[in-house]
C-alpha positions in Angstrom: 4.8 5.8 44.3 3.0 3.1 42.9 2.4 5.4 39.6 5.5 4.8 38.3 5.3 1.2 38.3 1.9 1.5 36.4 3.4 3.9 33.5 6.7 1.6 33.1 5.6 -0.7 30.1 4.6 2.2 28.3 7.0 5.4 28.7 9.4 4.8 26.3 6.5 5.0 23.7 6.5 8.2 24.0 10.3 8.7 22.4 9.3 6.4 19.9 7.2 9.4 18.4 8.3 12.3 16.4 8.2 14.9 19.0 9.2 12.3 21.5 12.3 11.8 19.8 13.0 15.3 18.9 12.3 16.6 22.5 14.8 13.6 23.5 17.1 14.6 21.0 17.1 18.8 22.1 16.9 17.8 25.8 20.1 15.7 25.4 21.9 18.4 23.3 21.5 20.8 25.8 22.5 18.6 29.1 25.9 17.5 27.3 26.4 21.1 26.4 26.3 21.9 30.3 27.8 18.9 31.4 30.6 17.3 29.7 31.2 13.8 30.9 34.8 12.2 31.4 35.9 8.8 30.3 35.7 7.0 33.8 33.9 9.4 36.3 31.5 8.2 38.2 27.9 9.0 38.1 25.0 9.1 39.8 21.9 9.1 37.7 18.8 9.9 39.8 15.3 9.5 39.0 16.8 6.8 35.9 13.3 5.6 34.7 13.8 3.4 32.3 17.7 4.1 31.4 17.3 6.7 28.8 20.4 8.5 30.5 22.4 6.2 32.4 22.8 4.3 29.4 23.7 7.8 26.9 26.0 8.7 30.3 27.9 4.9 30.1 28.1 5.1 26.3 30.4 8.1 27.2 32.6 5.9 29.1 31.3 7.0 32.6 30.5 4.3 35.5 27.2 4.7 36.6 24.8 3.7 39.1 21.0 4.7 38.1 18.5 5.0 40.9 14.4 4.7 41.2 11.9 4.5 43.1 9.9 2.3 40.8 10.7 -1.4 40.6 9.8 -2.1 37.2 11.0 1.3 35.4 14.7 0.0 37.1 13.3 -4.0 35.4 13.5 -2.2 32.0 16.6 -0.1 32.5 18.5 -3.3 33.3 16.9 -5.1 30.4 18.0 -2.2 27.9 21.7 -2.0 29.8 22.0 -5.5 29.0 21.1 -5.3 25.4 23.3 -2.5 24.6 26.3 -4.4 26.3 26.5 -1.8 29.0 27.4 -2.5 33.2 25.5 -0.4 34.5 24.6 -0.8 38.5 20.7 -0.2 38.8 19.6 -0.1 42.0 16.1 0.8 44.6 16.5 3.8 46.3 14.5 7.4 47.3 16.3 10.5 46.4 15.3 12.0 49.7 17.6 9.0 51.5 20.5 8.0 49.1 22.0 5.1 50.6 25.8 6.4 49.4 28.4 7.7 51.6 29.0 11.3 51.3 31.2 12.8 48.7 30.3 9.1 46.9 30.4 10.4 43.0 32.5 12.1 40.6 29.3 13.8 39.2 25.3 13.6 40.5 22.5 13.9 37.0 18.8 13.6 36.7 17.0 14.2 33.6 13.3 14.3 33.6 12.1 13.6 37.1 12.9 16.4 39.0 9.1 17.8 37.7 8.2 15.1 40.4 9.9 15.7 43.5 7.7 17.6 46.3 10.8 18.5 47.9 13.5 19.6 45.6 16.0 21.2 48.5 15.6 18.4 50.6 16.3 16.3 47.4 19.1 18.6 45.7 21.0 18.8 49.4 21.3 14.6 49.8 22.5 14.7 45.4 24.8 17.2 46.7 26.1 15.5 49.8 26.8 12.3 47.6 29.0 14.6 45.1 32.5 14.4 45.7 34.2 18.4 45.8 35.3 19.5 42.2 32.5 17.5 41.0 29.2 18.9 39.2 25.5 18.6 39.6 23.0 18.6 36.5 19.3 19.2 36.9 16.8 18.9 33.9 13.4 19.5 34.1 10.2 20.7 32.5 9.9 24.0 32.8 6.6 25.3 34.4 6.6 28.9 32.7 6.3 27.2 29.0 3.8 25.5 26.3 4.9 22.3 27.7 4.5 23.3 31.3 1.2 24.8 31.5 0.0 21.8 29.1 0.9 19.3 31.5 -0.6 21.0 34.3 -4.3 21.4 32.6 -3.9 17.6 31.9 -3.1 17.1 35.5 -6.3 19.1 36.5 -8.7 17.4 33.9 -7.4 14.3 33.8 -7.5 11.4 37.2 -5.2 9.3 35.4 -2.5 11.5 34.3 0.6 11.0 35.8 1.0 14.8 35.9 -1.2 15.1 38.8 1.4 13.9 41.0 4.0 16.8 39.4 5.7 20.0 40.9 6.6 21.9 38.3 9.6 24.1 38.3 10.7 27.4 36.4 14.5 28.2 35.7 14.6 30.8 38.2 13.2 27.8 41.1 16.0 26.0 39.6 18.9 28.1 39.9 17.8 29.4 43.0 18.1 25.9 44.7 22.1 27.0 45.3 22.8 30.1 43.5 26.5 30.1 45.5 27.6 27.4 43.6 25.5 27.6 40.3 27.6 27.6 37.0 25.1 27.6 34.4 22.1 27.0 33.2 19.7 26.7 29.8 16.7 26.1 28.1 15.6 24.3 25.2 12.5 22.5 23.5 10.8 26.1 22.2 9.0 23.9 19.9 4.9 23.6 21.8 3.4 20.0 22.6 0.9 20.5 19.9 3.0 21.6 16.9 2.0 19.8 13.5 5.0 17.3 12.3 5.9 19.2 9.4 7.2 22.1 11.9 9.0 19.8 14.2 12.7 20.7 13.2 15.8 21.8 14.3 15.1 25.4 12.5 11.7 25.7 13.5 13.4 25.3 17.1 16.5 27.8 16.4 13.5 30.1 15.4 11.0 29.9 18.3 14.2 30.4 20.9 13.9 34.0 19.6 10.4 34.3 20.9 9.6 31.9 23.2 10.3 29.8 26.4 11.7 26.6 26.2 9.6 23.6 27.4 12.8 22.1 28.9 15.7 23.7 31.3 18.7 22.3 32.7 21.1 23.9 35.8 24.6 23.2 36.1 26.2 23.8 39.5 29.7 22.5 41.3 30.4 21.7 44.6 33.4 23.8 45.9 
């Protein structure tokens, strides 16, 4: 997927902007609510991008290995790991074919690319085959029946360039229902919309929306028994 390599010098700009940062900052809150990480566990971070996780998961104290399929997203990742002081094991690898033995990881996470995978059971059953028993599985993703969602997929259809055309967008219920034996939890969060003026982008303006409206971002939590 040659896209990724394309987008790689430029996706951490996004963060860099208000909404970027908040939606970073919600999305975060709400994965560590579901999925509390354990000084020396190790963790597979899948889909890694640039490091946004992997490194958030090692500041924690975990020992991770972050895996992508795009050559220079996993270039940057290492180059931020190394700034921050972190050993973190970045490595080449499709999520479809993990190139780990089974029950490999302590835990299995992937934040923000799950909106891309064409074959999320196929996917979800090698993460799970990876996890050691005991250990848990956390999914985050944009959520299809949202502001966010349905924004991404009109960009997708109007624009050639977006890398949203290559997106399979998910709603909770998809989500849960990849294993609902051995689901745990699950969440939402980002009710703020894509297009909301900066003076509105707050952490009340978001406790106020999750009354009325769905959250661009979910998460599912499950453990493998």
């Amino acid at each position: 997927m040659s896209f990724f390599n394309e987008i790689a010098g430029d996706y951490d700009n996004w963060y860099k902007t208000k909404i970027g940062s908040f939606a970073d900052k919600v999305e975060t809150r709400l994965a560590f609510d579901l999925f509390v990480p354990v000084q020396g566990m190790r963790v597979l971070d899948v889909g890694c991008g640039t490091g946004n996780f992997s490194i958030k998961l090692a500041q924690k104290g975990c020992k991770v290995t972050g895996i992508d399929i795009s050559e220079k997203m996993l270039h940057i990742a290492r180059k931020k790991a190394k700034m921050a002081g972190l050993n973190i094991e970045f490595k080449k690898v499709d999520v479809y074919d993990l190139d780990f033995l089974d029950e490999s990881f302590d835990a299995v996470f992937s934040m923000a690319a799950f909106e891309f995978i064409k074959e999320p059971k196929k996917a979800f059953d090698e993460m799970y085959r990876v996890l050691k028993t005991g250990g848990q599985l956390l999914i985050g993703t944009i959520n299809k029946d949202s502001s966010w969602g349905r924004l991404y997929m009109e960009q997708a259809q109007k624009d050639p360039d977006s890398i949203f055309r290559f997106a399979d967008f998910k709603t909770l219920i998809e989500l849960e229902n990849l294993d609902k034996k051995h689901l745990m939890k699950s969440g939402e969060c980002l009710f703020i919309p894509p297009d909301a003026p900066e003076d509105k982008i707050s952490q009340e303006e978001e406790k106020r929306l999750a009354k009325t409206e769905r959250g661009g971002f979910i998460c599912a939590l499950w453990k493998k028994k």
